[in-house]
Residue frames relative to the residue before (quaternion, step in Angstrom):
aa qw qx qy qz dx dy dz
X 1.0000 0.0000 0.0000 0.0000 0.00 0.00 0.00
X 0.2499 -0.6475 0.6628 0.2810 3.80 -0.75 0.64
X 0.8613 -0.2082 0.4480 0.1189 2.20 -2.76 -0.12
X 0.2727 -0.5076 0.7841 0.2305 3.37 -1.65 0.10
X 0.1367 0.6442 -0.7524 -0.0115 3.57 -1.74 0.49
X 0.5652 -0.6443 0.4891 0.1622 2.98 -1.40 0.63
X 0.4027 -0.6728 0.5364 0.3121 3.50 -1.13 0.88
X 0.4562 -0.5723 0.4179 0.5382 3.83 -0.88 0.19
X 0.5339 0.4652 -0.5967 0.3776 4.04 0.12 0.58
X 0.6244 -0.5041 0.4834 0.3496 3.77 0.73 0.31
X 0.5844 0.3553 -0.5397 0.4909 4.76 0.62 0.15
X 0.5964 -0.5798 0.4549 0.3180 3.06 -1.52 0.71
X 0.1516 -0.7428 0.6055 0.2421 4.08 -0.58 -0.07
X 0.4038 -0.7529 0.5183 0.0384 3.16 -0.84 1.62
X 0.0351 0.8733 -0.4201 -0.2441 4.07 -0.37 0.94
X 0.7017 -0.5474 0.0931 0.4464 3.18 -1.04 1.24
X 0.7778 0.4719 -0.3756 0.1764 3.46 0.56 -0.64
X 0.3683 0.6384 -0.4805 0.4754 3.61 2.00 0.15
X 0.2887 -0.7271 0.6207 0.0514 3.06 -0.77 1.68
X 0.6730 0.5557 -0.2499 0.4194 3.68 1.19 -0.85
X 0.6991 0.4572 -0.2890 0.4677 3.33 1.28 -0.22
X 0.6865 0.2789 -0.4296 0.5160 3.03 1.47 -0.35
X 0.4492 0.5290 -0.5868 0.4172 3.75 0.25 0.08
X 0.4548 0.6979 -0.3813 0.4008 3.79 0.99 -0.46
X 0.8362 0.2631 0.0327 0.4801 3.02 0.03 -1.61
X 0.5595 0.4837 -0.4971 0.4538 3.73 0.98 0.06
X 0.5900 0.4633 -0.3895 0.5344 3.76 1.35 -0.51
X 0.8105 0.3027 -0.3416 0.3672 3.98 0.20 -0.31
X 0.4050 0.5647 -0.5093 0.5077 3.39 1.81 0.90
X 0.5988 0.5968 -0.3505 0.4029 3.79 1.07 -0.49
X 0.7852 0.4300 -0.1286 0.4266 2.74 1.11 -1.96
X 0.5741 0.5936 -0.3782 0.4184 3.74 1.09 -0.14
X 0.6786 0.5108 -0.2413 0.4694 3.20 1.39 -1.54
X 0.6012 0.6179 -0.3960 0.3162 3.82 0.99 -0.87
X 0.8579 0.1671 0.2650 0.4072 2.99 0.96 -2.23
X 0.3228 -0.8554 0.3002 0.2719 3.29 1.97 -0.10
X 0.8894 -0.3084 0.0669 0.3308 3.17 -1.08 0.20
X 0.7376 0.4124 -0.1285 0.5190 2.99 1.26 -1.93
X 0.6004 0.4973 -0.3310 0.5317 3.93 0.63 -0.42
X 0.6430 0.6487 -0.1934 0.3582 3.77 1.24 -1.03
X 0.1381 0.6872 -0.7131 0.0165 4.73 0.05 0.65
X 0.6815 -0.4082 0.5357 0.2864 2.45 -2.17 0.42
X 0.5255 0.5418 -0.4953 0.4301 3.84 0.75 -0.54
X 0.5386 0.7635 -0.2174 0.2822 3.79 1.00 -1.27
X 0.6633 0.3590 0.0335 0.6557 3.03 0.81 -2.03
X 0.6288 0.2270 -0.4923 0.5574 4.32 0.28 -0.03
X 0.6849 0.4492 -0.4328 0.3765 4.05 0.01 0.09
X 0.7557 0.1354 -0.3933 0.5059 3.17 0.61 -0.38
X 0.4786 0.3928 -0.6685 0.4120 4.13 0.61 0.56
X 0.4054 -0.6625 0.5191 0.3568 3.83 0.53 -0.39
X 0.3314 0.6603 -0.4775 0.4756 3.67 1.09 0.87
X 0.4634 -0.6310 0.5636 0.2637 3.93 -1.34 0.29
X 0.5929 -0.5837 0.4036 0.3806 3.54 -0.41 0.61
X 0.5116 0.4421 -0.4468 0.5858 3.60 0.68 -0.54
X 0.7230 0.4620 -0.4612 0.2260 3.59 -0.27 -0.51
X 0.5672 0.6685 -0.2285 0.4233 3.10 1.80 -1.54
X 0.4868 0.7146 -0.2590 0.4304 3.48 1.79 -1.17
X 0.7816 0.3931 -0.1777 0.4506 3.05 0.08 -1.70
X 0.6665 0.5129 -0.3065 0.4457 3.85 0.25 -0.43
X 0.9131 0.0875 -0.0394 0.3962 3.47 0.35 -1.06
X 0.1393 -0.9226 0.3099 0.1829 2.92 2.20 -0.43
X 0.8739 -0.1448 -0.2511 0.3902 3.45 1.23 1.23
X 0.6727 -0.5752 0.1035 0.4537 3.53 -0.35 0.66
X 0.5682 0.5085 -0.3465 0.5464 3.13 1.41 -1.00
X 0.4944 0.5513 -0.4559 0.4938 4.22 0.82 -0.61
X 0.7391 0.4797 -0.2920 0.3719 3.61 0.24 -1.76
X 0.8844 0.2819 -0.1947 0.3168 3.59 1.09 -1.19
X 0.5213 0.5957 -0.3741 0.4832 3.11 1.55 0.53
X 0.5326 0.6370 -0.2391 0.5034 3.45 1.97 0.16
X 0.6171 0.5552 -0.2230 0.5112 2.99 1.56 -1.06
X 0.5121 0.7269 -0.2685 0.3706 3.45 1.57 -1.05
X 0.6466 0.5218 -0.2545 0.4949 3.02 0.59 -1.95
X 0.8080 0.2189 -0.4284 0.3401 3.52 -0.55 -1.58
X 0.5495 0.5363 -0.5175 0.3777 3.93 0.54 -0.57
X 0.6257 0.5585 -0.3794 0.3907 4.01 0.68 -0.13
X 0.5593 0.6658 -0.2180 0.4431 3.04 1.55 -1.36
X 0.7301 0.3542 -0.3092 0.4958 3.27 0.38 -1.30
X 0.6611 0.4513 -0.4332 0.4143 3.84 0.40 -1.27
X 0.6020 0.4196 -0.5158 0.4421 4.41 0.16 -0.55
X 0.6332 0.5581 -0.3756 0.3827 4.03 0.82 -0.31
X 0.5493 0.4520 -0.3335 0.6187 3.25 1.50 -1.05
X 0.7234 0.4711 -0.3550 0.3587 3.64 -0.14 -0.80
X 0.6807 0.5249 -0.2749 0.4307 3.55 0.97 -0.66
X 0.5687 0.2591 -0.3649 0.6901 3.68 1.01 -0.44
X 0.5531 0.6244 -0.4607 0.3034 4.06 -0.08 0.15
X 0.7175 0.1592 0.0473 0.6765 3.32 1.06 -1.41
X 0.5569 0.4603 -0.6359 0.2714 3.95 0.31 0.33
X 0.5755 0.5853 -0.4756 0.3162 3.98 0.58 -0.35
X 0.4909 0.7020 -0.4239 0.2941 3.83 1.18 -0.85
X 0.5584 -0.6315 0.4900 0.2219 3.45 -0.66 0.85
X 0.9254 0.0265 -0.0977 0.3653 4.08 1.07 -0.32
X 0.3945 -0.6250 0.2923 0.6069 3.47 0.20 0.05
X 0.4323 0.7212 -0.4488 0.3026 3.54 0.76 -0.32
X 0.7540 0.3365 -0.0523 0.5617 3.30 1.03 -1.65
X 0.5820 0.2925 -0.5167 0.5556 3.61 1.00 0.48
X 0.5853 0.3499 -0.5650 0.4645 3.92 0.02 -0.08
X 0.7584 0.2362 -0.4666 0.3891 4.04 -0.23 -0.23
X 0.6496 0.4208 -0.4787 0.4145 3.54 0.38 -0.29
X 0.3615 0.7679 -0.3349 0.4094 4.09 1.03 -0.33
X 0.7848 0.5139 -0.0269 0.3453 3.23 0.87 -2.06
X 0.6722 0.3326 -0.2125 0.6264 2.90 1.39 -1.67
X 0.4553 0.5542 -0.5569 0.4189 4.33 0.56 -0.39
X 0.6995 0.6225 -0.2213 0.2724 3.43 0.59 -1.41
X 0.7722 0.4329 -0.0700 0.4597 3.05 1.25 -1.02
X 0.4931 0.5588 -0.2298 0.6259 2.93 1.70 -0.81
X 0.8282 0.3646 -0.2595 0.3375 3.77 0.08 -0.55
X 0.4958 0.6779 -0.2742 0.4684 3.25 1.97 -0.43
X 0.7119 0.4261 -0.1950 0.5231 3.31 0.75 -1.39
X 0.7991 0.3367 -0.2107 0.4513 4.25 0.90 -0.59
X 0.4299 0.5450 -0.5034 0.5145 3.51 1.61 0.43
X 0.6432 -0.3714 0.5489 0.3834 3.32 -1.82 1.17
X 0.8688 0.4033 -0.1925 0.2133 2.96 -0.46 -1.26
X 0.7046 0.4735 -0.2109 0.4846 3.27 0.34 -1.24
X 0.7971 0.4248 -0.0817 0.4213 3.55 0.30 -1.71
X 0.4958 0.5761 -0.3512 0.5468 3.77 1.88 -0.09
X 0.7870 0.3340 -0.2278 0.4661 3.25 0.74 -1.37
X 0.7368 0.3605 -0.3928 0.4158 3.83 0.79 -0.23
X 0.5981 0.5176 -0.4542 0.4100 3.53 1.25 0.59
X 0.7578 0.2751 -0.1653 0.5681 3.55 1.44 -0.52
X 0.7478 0.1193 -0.1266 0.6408 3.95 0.53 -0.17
X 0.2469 0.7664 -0.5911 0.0474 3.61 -0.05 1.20
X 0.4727 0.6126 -0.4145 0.4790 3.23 1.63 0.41
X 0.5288 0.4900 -0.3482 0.5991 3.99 1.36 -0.59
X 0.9205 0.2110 -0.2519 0.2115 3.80 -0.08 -1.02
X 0.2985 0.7477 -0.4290 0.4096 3.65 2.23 0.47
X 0.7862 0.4082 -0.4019 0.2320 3.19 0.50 -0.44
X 0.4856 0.6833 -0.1040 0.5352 3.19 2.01 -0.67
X 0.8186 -0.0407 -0.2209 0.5287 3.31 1.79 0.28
X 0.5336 0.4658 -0.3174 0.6305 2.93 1.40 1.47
X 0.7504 -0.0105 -0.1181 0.6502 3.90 0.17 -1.03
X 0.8482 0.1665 -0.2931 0.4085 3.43 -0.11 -0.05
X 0.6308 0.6087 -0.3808 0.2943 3.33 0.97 0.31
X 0.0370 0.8070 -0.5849 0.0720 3.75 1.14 1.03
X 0.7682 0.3150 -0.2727 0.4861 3.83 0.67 -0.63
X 0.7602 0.2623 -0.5230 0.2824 3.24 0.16 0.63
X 0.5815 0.4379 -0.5350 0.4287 3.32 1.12 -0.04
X 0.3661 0.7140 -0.4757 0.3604 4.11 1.19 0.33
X 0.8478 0.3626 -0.1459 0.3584 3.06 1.02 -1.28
X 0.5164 0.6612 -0.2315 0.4926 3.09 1.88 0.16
X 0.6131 0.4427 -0.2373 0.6098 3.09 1.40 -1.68
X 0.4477 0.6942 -0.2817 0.4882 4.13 0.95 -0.27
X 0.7704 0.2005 -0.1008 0.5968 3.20 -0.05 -1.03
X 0.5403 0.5228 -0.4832 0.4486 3.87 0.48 -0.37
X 0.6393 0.5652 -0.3798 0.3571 3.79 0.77 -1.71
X 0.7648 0.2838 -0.2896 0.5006 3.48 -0.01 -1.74
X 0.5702 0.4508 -0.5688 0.3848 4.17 -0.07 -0.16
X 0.6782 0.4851 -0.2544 0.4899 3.98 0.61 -0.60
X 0.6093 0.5081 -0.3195 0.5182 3.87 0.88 -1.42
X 0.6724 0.5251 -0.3336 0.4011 3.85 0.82 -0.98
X 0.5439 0.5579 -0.3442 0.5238 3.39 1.20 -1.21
X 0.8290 0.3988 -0.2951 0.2581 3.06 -0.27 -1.17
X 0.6974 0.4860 -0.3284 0.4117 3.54 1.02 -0.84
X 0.4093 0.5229 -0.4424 0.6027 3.96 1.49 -0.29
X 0.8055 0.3127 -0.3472 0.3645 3.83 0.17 -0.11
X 0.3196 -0.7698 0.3777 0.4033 3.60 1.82 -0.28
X 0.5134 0.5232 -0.5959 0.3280 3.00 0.76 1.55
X 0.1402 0.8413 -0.5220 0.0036 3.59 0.92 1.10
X 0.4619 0.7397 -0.3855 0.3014 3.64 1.28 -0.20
X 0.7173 0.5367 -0.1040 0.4320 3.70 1.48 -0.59
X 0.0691 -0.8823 0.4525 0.1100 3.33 0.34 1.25
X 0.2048 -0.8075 0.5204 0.1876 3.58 -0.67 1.73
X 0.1476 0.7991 -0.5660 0.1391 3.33 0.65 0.73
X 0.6819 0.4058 -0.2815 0.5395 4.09 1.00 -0.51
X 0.5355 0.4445 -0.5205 0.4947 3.83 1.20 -0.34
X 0.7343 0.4492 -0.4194 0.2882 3.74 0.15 -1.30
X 0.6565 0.5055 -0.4266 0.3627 3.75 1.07 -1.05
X 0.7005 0.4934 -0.2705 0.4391 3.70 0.98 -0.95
X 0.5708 0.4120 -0.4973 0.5071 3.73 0.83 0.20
X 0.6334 0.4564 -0.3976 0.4820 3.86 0.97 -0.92
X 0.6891 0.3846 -0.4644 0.4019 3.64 0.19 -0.19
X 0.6196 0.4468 -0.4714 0.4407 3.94 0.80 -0.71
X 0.3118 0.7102 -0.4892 0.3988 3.78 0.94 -0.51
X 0.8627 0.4304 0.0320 0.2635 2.61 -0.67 -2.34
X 0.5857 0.4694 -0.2657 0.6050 3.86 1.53 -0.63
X 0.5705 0.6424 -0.3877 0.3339 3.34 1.10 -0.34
X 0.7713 0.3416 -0.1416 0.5181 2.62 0.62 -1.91
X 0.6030 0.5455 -0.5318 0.2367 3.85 0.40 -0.45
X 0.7285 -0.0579 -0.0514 0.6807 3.70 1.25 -0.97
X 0.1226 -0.8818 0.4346 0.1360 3.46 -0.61 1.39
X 0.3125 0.6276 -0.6222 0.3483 3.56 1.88 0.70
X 0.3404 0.5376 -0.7653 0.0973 3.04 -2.04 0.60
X 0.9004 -0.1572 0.3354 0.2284 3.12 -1.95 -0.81
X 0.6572 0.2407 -0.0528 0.7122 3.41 1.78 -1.27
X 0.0360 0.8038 -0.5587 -0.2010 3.58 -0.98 0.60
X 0.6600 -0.5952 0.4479 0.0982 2.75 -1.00 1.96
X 0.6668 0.5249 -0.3559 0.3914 3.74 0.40 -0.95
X 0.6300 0.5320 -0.2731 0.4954 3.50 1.53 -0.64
X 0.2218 -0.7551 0.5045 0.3551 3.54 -0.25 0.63
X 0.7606 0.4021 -0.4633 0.2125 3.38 0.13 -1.03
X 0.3314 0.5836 -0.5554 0.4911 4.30 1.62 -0.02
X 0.8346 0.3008 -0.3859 0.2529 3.51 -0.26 -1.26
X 0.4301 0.7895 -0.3230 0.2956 3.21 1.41 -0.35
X 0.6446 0.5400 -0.1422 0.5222 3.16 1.36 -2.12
X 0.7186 0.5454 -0.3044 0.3058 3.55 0.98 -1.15
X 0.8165 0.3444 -0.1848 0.4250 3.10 1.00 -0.63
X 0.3737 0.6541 -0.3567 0.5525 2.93 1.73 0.18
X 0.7719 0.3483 -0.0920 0.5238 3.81 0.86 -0.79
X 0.6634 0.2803 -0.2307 0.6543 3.88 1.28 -0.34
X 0.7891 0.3621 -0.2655 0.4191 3.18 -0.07 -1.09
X 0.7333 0.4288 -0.2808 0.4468 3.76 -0.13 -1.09
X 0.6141 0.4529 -0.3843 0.5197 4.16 0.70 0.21
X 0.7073 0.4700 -0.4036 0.3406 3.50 0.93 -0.40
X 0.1793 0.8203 -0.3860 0.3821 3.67 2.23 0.01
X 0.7998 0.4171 0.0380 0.4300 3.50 1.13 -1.80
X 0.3843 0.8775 -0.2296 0.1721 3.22 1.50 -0.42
């Protein structure tokens, strides 16, 4: 069985073949989704993985570790969902606005996500804001090479869209933390227009 190592944002990274770590974290995807964060110990999540808290220890070596781990893989899977969502779209244009509204849409109907930013959005801001350098890494990440590809199929590989991908994840992410404003987001076809009109011009920037 390997190791755990740490991405340089500081969440553990779980390898695939530690069956104990993921049986781990499939229990603190229950237990988060049941009872959230605050209601939610590590003692919690090693009973219902059926592991000893030391074990839960050694792997993630704290809750905030354990639930900023859980985060990630729940990202992991959604950039998969999002990729077979928006690779048929005839441009990148029309995969960055459909992207946005998937994005939003899937935030607000995941257990997870859309539990904790309706009932403990003061517990899960920090996890994607101060303390949340690795997941918006792994977002602003996956955002880069989906764009870096685009761009070289057009022979503009000379342009690194590393600042477009981080600045669409962060308008994202302001969304969903407080989606009153001016545009409501909850509406797809607005968020649609919005990013169709802000977002999809900055492609050109």
């Amino acid at each position: 069985m390997s190791s755990d190592t740490d991405h340089p944002g500081g969440a553990v990274r779980v390898e695939a073949e530690d069956r104990t770590a993921l049986r781990i974290l499939d229990a603190a995807l229950e237990q988060f989704t049941l009872l959230g964060l605050r209601r939610s110990s590590v003692d919690d999540v090693a009973r219902r993985a059926g592991v000893s808290r030391v074990t839960v220890f050694r792997r993630f070596r704290s809750k905030d570790r354990l639930v900023e781990a859980t985060l990630l893989r729940e990202l992991a899977r959604f950039h998969e969902l999002l990729d077979a969502t928006v690779a048929p779209l005839p441009t990148l244009e029309d995969r960055v606005v459909e992207g946005f509204v998937v994005t939003l849409r899937h935030a607000r109907v995941h257990p997870l996500f859309g539990g904790l930013l309706r009932l403990e959005p003061e517990l899960v801001l920090p996890h994607l804001t101060v303390r949340g350098s690795s997941t918006l890494a792994s977002t602003v990440e996956y955002l880069t090479v989906r764009l870096r590809r685009a761009r070289m199929a057009e022979g503009r590989s000379e342009e690194d869209p590393r600042p477009l991908a981080e600045l669409m994840v962060r308008v994202a992410v302001s969304f969903l933390l407080d989606p009153a404003g001016c545009v409501a987001m909850e509406d797809e076809d607005q968020a649609r227009a919005f990013a169709r009109r802000y977002l999809a011009p900055l492609l050109n920037a």
